[in-house]
VEXDREN-2710 file (C-alpha; in Angstrom, 1 decimal):
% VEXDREN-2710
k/r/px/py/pz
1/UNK/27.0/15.1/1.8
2/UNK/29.6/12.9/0.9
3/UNK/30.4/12.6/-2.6
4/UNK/29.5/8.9/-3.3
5/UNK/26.5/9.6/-1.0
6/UNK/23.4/7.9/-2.6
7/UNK/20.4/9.8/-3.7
8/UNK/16.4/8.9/-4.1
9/UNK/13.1/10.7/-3.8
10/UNK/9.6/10.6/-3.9
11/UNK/7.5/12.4/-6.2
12/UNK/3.6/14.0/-6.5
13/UNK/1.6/17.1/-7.3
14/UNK/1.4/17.9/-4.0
15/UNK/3.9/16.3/-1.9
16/UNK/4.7/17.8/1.1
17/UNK/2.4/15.5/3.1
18/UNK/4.4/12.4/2.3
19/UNK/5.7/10.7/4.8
20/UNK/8.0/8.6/2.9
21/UNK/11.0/11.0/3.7
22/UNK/10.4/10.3/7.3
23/UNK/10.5/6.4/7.2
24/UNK/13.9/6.7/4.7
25/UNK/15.5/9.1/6.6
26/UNK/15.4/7.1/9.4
27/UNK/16.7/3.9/7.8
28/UNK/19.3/6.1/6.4
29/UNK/20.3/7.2/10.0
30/UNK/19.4/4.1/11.9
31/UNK/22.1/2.3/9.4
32/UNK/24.9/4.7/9.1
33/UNK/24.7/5.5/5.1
34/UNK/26.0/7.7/3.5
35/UNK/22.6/9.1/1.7
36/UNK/19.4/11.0/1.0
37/UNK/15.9/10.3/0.1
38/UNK/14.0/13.5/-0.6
39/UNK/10.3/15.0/-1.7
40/UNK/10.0/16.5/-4.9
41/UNK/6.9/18.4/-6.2
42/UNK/6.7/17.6/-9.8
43/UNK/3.9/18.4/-12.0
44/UNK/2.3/16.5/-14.3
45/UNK/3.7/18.8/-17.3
46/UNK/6.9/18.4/-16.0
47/UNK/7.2/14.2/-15.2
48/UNK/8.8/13.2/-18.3
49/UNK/11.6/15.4/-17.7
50/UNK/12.0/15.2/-13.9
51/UNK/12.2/11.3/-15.4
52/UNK/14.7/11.6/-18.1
53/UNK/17.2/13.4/-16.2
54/UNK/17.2/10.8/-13.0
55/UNK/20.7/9.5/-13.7
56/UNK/22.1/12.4/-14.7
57/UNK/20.8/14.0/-11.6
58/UNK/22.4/11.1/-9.5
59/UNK/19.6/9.2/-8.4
60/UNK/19.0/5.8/-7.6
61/UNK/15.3/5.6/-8.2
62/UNK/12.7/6.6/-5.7
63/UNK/8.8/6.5/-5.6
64/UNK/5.6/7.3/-7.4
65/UNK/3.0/8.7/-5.4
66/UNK/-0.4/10.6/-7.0
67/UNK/-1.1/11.8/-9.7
68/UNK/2.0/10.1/-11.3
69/UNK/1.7/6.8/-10.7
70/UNK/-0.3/5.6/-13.9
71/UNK/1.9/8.4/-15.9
72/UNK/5.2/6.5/-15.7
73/UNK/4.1/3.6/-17.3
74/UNK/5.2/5.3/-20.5
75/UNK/8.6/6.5/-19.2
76/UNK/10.5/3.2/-17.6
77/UNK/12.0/0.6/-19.5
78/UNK/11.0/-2.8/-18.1
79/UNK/8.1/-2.4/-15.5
80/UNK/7.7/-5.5/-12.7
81/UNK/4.7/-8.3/-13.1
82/UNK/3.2/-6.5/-9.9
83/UNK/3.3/-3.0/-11.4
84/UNK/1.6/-4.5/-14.6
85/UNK/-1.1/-6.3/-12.7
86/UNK/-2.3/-3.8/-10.5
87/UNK/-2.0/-1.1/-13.0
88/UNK/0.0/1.5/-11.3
89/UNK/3.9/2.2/-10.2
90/UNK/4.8/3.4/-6.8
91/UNK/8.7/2.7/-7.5
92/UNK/11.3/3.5/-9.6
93/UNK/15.2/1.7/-9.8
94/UNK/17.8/1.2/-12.2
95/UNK/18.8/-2.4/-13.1
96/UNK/21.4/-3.6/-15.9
97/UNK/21.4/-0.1/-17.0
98/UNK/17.8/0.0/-17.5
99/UNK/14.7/2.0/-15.8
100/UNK/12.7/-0.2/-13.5
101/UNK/9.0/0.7/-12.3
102/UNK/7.3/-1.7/-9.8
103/UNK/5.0/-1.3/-7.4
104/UNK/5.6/-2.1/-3.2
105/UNK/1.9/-1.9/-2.2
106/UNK/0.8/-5.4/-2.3
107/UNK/4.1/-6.8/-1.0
108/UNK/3.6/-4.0/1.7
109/UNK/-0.4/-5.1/2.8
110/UNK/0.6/-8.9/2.9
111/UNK/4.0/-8.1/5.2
112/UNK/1.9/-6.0/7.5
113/UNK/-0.5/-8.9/8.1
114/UNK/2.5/-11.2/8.3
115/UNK/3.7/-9.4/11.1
116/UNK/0.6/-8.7/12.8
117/UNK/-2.0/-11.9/11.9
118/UNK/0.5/-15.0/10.9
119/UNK/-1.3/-17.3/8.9
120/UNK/-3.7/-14.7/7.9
121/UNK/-3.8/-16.2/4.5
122/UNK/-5.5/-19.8/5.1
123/UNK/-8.0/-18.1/7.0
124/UNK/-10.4/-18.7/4.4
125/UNK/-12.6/-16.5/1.9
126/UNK/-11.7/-12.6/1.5
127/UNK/-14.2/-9.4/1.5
128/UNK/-12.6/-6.6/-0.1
129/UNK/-14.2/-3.3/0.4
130/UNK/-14.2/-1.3/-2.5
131/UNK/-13.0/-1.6/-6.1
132/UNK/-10.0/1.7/-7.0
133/UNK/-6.4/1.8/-6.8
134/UNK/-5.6/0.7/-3.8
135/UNK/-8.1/-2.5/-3.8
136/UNK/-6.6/-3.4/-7.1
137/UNK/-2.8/-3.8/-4.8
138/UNK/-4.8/-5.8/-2.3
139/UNK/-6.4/-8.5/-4.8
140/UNK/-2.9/-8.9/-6.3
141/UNK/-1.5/-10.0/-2.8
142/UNK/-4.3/-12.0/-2.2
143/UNK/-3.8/-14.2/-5.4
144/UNK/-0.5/-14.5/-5.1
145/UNK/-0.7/-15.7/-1.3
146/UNK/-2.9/-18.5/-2.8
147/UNK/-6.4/-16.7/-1.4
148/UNK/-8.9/-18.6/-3.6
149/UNK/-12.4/-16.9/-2.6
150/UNK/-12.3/-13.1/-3.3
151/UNK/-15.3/-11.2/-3.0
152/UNK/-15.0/-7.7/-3.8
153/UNK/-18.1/-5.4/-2.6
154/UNK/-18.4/-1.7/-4.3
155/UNK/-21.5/1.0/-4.4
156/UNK/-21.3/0.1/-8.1
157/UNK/-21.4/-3.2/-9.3
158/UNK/-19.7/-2.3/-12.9
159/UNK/-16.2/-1.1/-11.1
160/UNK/-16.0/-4.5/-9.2
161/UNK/-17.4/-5.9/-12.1
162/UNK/-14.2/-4.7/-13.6
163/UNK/-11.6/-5.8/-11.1
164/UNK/-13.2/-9.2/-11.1
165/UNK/-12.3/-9.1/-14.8
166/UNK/-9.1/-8.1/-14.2
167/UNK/-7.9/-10.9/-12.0
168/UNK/-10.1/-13.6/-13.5
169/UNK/-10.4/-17.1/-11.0
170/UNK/-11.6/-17.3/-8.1
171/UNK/-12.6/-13.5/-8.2
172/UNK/-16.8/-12.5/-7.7
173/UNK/-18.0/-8.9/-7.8
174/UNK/-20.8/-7.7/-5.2
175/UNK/-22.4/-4.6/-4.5
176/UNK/-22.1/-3.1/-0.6
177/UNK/-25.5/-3.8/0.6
178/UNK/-24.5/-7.6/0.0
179/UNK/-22.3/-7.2/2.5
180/UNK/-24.4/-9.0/5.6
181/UNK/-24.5/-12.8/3.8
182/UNK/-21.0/-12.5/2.1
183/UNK/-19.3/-11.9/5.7
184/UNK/-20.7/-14.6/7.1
185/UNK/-18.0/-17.3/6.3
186/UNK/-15.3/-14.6/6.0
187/UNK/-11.8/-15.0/7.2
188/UNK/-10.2/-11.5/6.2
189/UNK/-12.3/-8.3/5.5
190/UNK/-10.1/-5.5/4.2
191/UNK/-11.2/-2.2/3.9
192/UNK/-9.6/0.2/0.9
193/UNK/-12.7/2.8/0.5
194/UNK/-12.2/6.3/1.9
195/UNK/-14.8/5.3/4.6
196/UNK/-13.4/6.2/8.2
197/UNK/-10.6/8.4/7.6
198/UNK/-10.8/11.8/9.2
199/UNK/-13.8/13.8/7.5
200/UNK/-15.2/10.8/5.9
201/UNK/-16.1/9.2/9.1
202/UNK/-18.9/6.4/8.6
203/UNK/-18.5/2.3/8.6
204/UNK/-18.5/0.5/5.8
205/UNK/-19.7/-3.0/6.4
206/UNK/-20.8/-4.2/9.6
207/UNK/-18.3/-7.0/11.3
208/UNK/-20.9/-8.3/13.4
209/UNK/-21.8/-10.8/10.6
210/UNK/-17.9/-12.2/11.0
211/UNK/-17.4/-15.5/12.1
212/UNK/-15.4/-15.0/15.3
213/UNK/-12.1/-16.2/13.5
214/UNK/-12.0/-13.9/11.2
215/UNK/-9.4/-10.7/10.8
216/UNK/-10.1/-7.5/9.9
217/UNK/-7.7/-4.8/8.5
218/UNK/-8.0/-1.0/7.3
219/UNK/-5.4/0.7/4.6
220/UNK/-6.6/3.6/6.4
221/UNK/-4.0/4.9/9.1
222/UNK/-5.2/8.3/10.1
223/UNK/-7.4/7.7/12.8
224/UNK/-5.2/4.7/13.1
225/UNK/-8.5/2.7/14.9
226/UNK/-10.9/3.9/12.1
227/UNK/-14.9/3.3/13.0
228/UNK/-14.2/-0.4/11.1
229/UNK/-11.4/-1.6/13.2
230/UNK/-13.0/0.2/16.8
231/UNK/-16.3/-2.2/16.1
232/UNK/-14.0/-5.3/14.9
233/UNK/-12.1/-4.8/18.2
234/UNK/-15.2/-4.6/20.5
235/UNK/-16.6/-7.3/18.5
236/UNK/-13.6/-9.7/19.6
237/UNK/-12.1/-9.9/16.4
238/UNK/-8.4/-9.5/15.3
239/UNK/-7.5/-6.2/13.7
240/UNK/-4.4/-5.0/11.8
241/UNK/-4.3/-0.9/11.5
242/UNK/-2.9/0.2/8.0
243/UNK/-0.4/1.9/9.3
244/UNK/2.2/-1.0/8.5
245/UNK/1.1/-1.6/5.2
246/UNK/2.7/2.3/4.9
247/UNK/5.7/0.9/6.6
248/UNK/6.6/-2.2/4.8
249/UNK/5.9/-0.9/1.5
250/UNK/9.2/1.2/2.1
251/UNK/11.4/-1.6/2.9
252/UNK/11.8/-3.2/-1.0
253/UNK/13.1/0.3/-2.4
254/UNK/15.2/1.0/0.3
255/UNK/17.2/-2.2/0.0
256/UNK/17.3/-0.9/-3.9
257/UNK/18.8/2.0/-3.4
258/UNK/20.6/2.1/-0.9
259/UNK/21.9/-1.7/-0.3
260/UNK/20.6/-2.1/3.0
261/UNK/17.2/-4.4/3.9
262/UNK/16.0/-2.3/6.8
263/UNK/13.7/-3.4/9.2
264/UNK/10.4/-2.4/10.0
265/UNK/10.5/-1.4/14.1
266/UNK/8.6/-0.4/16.8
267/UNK/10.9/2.9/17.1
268/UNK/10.0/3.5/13.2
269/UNK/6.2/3.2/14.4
270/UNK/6.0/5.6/16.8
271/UNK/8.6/8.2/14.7
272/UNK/6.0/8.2/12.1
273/UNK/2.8/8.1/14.4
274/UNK/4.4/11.2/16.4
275/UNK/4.8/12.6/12.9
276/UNK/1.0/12.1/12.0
277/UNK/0.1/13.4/15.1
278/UNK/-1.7/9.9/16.0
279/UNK/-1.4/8.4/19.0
280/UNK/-0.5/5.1/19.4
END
């Protein structure tokens, strides 16, 4: 590699089924630079380290991925307003000599709805599915796309209790079996429960009580048409797979790193679908 070559990872306890190095290594191809983006196993014993030796080990920055991703708060410098909302840092950069952690996931759920559902976000009130992580990412981009009805529905009322006490206005906490009336005015159901991903196969709201306008998208990507999306679609409806959200999550660090704004293609897609074994 060449010597001014470019360096960033990904890290997590495990890591070898990360895809990341798949969409980066790609870019890095696709563009000609002179680079490398790599998966690192580092256990939770052993992050502070792995973090405090970054620039002397010649890296750019790179991303967070479990169990680490709460960790790190302690270890940057300056963390982003989207890391500090959501609660969580999926990526790492240096800035005017100082550690950076942010976090990609909300800008990457609203940019794969851009590309798939324009105007997705004056479609009116949002059901989100679930209350962890990941739901956390998707109420951030939802507020700060201007979303004013959230609804969050959860198997416990005291964790969407929680998130609606997080984000504060325009927020309301529900449990699942409310489902049926809440969807019935709904312009954008998300799904972020484990629900219909390979060995947890089962629906978790019914999108027959849609209105017809409404879209519905899955952060699940493997099955890529999970059980939600497969009755949306027969149901008329317009569906976005969470396989982009994966996608355009990647692009913000990239363009950190390596100074390059890549694109998110149809060939990068497929390379990744082949990859997961999915087909398209």
């Amino acid at each position: 590699m060449a010597e001014n070559a470019k360096r960033a990872f990904v890290i997590g306890h495990p890591i070898a089924h990360s895809r990341s190095p798949k969409i980066h290594g790609h870019w890095l191809k696709s563009y000609g630079l002179a680079g490398s983006y790599e998966a690192i196993d580092v256990a939770p014993g052993d992050l502070a380290g792995f973090i405090a030796a970054l620039r002397e080990n010649g890296f750019r920055g790179g991303n967070v991925t479990i169990p680490h991703k709460e960790a790190v708060f302690e270890l940057v410098d300056r963390i982003d307003p989207a890391a500090e909302r959501i609660g969580a840092v999926n990526t790492l950069w240096f800035e005017d000599g100082r550690l950076w952690g942010g976090n990609t996931d909300a800008h990457g759920f609203a940019a794969n709805l851009d590309e798939h559902a324009p105007g997705w976000a004056a479609n009116g009130p949002a059901v989100v599915l679930g209350a962890g992580g990941a739901a956390r990412a998707i109420i951030y981009a939802l507020k700060e796309r201007g979303v004013r009805d959230i609804r969050i529905l959860n198997r416990t009322l005291e964790r969407a209790g929680d998130l609606r006490d997080r984000f504060g206005e325009g927020i309301s906490a529900h449990r699942l079996e409310a489902a049926g009336e809440l969807l019935a005015d709904a312009g954008l159901l998300v799904n972020t429960t484990a629900l219909g991903m390979h060995g947890n196969e089962g629906l978790p709201a019914d999108p027959a009580a849609l209105p017809d306008k409404a879209i519905v998208t899955d952060i699940v990507y493997v099955p890529l048409e999970t059980p939600l999306l497969a009755a949306a679609r027969a149901r008329g409806l317009a569906c976005v797979d969470g396989l982009g959200m994966l996608l355009h999550q990647a692009v913000p660090g990239f363009e950190r790193w390596f100074g390059k704004r890549p694109a998110v293609t149809a060939e990068l897609r497929d390379l990744v679908l082949a990859d997961l074994g999915v087909a398209a």
